[in-house]
N, C-alpha and C positions, 0 to 999 in steps of 0.2 A: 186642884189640878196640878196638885207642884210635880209628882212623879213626870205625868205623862208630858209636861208641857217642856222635858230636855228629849231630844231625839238619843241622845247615847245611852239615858237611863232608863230607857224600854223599846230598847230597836225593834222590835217587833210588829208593837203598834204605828211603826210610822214609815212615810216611805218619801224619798225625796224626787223633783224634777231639776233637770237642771235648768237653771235659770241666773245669767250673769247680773250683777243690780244695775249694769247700762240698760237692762230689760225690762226689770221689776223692782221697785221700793216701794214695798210694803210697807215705810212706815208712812211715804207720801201717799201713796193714792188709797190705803186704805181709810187715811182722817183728811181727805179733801173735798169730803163734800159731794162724791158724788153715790156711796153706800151708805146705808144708816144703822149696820145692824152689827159691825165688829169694833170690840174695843181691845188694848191692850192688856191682856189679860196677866202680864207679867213681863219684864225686860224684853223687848222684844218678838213674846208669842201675841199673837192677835183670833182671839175666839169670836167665834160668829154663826150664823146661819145661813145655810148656801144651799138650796134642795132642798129645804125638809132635814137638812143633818146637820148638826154640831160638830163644827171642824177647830182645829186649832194650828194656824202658819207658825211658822217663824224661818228667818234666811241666816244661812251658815257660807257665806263666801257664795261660789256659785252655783249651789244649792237649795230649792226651796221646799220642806223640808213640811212633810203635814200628819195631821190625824185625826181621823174618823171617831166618833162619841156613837154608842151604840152598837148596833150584831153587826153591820155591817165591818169589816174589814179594809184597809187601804188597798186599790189592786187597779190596774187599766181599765175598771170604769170609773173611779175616784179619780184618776190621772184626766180623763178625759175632761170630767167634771171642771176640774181646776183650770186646765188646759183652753176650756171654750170660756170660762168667767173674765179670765185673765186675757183671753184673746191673742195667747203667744204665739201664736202661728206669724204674729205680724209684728215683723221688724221692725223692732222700735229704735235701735240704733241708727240704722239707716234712716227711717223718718227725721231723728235728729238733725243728720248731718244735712239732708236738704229743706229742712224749714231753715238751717242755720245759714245755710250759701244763700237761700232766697231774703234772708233775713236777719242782719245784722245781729238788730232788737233784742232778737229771739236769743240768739246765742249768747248775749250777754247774758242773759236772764237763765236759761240750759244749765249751762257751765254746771251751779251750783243745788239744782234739779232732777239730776239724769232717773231712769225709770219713770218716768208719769204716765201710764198707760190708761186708755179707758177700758172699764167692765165692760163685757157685755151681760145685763142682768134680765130679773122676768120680767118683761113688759107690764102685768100687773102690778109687782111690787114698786116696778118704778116708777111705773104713773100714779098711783097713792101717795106713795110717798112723797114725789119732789110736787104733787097738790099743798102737801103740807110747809113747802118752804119758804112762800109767801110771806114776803114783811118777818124773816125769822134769819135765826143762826143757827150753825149747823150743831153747836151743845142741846140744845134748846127742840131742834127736830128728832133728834138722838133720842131725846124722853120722849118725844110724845110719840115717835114710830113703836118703843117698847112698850109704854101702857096700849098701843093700837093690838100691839101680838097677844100680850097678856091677856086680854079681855077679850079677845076675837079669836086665837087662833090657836092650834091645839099645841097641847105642852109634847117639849119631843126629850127634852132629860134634865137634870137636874146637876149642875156642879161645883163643889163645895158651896152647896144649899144655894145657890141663885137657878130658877128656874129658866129654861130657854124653851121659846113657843116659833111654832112656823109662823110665817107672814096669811094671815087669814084670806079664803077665799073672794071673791066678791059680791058672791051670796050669802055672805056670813055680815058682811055690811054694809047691806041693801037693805035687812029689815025694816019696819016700821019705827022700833025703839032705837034704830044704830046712831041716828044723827044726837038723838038724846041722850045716849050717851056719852057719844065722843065729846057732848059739851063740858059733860061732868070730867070727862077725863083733861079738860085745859083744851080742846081744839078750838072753841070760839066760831069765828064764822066759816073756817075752814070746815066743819061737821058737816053742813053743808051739800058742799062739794065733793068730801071721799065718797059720802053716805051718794050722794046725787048720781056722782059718775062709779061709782060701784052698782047700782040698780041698773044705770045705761046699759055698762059692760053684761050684765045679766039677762036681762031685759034685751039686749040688741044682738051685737056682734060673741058676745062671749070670749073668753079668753083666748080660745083659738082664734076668733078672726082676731084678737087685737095681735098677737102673734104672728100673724102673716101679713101684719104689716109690713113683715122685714123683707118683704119680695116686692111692693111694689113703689115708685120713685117717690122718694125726700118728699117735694112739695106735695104729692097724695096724702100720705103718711101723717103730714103736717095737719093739712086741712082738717082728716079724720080726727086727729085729737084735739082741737082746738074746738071743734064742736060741743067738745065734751063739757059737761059742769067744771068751772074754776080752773080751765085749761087758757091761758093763754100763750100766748111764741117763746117767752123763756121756756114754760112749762113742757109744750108740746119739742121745743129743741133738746131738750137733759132727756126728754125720752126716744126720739128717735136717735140723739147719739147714743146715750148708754146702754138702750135697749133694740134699738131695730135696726144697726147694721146700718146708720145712716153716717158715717163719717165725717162728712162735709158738715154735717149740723153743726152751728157757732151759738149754746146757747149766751146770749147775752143779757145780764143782769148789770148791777150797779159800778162792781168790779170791772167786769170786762168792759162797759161803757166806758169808763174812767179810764182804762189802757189806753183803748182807739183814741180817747181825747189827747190825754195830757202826755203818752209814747209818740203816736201816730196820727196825730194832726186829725183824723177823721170826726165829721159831724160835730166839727165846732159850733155851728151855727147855732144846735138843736138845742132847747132851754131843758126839752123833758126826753125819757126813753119810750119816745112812742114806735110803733108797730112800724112806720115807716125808718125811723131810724135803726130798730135791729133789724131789718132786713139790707138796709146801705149796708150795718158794722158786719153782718155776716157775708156778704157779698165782698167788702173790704177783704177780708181776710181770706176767704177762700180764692179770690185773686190773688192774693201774696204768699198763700200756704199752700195751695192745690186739693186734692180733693181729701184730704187726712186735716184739714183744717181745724174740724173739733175736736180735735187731739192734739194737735200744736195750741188751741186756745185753753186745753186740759191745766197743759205746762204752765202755763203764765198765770191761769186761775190757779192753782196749786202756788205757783208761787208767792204771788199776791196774799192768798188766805194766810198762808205761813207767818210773810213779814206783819200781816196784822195781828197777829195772834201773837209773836216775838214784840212785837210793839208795846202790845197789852199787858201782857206778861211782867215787860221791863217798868210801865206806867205803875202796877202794883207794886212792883217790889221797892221804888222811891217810894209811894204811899207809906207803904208797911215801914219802911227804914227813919222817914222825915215824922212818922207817929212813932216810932222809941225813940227817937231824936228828941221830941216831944216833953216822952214823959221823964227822957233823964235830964232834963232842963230844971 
């Protein structure tokens, strides 16, 4: 990918949007956990799957700057594409500055975050996926969403020899053999549940009805997926934010638990993260954030993943130093 992956050394192939990085950072929201399918393919370019096609970003000032893999060409339907993922239409600057008046906290924490935007993705891909993010981290979902494409979902190109596959149908695993295999491939008891609530989605609503979820209220939305196999409130909240157009959804996991606690005084009392307490922590917050909430909670989980990952990082690198220290003793 080296040629294609600089915008100046095959302008042809590529075409930019504008986009200031108080709007967009690509390098936060695309490794924060809330997509599983783009890595850094090189300084700054991030390759992935978005549609059915192999794209490749990267940001030049205020420029976001792409290209298409395969017959298709970069042009105003590719623009649109990026345009509705990215959900640029919606001012994220301005969301800033009044979670930031409404919210001290927050702006502390901003400052050194700016672009944390939510996706809007396919409601199938991302109810599969964050199925699988139970009791897990996000390196760790990252392999197992790829061995999910590879083995399920059809190949779309190939570059410098690593294969890239679409995100499989949900009739591709629903079969008899899918949950057997996903065991083989490392899901565990999660097989499960893709396998379970893939047959549902087949079997019931179909892709389109889970799709038009994004028309009817949050708490409907909710209920419906939470019926599903291996769905519970975090689960059913990462999809009606990232996928259906729900905003205000707060999902809340260990992380964001830990904010309300030890930031924001909220559900001290609670010993565990039961169903009644993310519904207080979500409610907390969309009283202090208004209805863009799950996108001010974006920021702070984005933040949070970071300093632990800079944490972890910095815990190796004493490792590795205090073991030569070791062996030149």
């Amino acid at each position: 990918m080296a040629l294609r992956d600089t915008p100046s050394a095959c302008p042809a192939l590529w075409r930019w949007l504008r986009c200031p990085p108080a709007e967009l950072r690509l390098d936060l929201v695309l490794a924060s956990g809330q997509a599983f399918r783009w890595r850094e393919s090189s300084p700054g370019a991030w390759t992935g799957v978005l549609g059915d096609r192999v794209w490749t970003l990267r940001q030049e000032r205020d420029r976001l700057w792409y290209t298409v893999y395969g017959k298709e060409r970069p042009g105003p339907k590719t623009d649109q594409i990026l345009r509705d993922y990215f959900q640029l239409d919606v001012g994220l600057a301005a969301l800033y500055r009044t979670w930031g008046a409404a919210d001290p906290l927050f702006c502390q924490t901003a400052t050194a975050f700016p672009g944390v935007r939510v996706l809007r993705q396919d409601p199938v891909e991302c109810l599969l996926s964050f199925i699988c993010t139970s009791n897990n981290h996000v390196a760790r979902i990252t392999t197992m969403i790829e061995r999910l494409c590879q083995a399920f979902g059809q190949q779309l190109c190939s570059l410098d020899e690593q294969p890239f596959h679409a995100f499989p149908s949900p009739a591709a695993l629903a079969g008899s053999e899918a949950e057997a295999k996903l065991r083989a491939l490392g899901f565990g008891y999660r097989a499960r549940f893709v396998s379970g609530t893939a047959r549902a989605i087949t079997e019931g609503m179909g892709a389109e009805g889970l799709c038009q979820l994004r028309a009817v209220p949050y708490a409907e939305a909710r209920r419906v997926l939470c019926a599903l196999p291996g769905v519970g409130a975090k689960v059913a909240d990462c999809v009606c934010l990232m996928a259906l157009d729900k905003a205000e959804a707060v999902p809340v996991d260990t992380h964001v638990w830990n904010i309300a606690r030890q930031r924001y005084g909220a559900a001290l009392g609670a010993r565990s993260l039961t169903a009644r307490v993310h519904q207080e922590i979500g409610d907390f917050f969309r009283e202090l954030w208004g209805p863009y909430a799950g996108w001010a909670q974006a920021v702070l989980f984005c933040a949070d993943l970071r300093k632990d990952r800079d944490s972890r990082s910095r815990a190796r690198r004493g490792h590795c130093q205090a073991s030569r220290g070791a062996e030149c003793s």
